[in-house]
N, C-alpha and C positions, 0 to 999 in steps of 0.2 A: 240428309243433313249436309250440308256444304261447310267448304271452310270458310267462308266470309261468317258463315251464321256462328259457327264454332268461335269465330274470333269474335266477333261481335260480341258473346255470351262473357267474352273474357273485362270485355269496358267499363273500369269501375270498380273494378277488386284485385284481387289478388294478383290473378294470371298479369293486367295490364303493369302493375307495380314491378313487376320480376321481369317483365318483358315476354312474357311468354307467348308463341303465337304457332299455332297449330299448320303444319304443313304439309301433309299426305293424309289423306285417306283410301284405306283400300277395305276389300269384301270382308278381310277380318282382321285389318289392326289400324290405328289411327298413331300420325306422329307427332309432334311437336318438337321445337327446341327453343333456347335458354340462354341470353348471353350472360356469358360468367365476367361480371361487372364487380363493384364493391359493393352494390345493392345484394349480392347473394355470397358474399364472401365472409368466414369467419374472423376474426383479430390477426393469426396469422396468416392469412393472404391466400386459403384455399376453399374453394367452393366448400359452400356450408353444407353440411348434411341434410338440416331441415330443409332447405331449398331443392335439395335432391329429392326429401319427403314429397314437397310442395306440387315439382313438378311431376311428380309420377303419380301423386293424389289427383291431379289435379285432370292430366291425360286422362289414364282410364277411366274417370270418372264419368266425365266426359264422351268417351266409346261406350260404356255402359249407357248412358243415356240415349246415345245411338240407338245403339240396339231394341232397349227396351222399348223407346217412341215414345211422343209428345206426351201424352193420358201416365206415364209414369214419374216418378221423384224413384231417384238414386241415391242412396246415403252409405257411404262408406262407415263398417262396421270394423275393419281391422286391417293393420297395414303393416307390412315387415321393409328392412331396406338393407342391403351388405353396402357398404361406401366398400369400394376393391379399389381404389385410384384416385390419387390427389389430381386435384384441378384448378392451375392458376389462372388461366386467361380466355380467349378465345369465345368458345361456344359450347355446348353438350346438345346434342340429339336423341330425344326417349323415343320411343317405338311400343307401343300397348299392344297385346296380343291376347283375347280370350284363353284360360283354362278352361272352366268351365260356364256355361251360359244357362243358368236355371232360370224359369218360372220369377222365381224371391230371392236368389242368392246368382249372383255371377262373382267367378275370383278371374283378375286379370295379371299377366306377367308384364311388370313394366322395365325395360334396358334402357339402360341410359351408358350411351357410348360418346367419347370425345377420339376422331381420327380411328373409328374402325374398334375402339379400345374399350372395352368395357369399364365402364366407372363405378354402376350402381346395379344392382340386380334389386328388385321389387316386386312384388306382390300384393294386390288388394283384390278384400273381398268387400261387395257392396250387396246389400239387398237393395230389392224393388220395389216400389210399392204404388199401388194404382193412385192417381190424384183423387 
């Protein structure tokens, strides 16, 4: 899977709305980042938490399907998030790393860092399931 195709996937939903656009891929994590715009900002002027959900939902989701390959559908079953760090401006960079890679269940750790700085720690687990 290439990142043009990775981006491509995003045309038309969600990721495109947030601006989200996928930027490294390596043998076991895939990255993306986020600019923190008023599209993803709460009332008081810091990056909203759900948009911290959105893009680390949205990342490993996305690496799971990696993985799994074309013949598979990935659906996210459960998702955790720490907000550790307010964020007013700029950008944020997630980074997805495998836990574990099952068969029907993969969990992934997603960081989301702004300047080296941890902002969000995350967690999702997706099962797999053949098309």
């Amino acid at each position: 899977m290439s990142l043009a195709t990775l981006n491509k996937m995003g045309e038309g939903n969600m990721l495109a709305y947030l601006d989200i656009e996928f930027t490294e891929i390596g043998d076991d994590y895939l990255v993306a980042k986020m600019p923190v715009t008023a599209k993803v900002k709460q009332p008081m002027g810091l990056l909203h938490g759900g948009a911290n959900v959105v893009l680390a939902e949205s990342l490993a989701s996305c690496a799971a399907y990696c993985v799994a390959g074309e013949n598979a559908m990935v659906v996210g079953v459960e998702i955790n998030a720490n907000h550790l760090k307010a964020v007013r401006h700029s950008e944020v960079t997630a980074k997805a790393s495998p836990i574990r890679l099952g068969k029907s269940l993969q969990v992934w750790q997603i960081n989301i860092v702004q300047n080296n700085e941890l902002v969000c720690s995350s967690r999702l687990t997706v099962m797999v399931k053949t098309k």
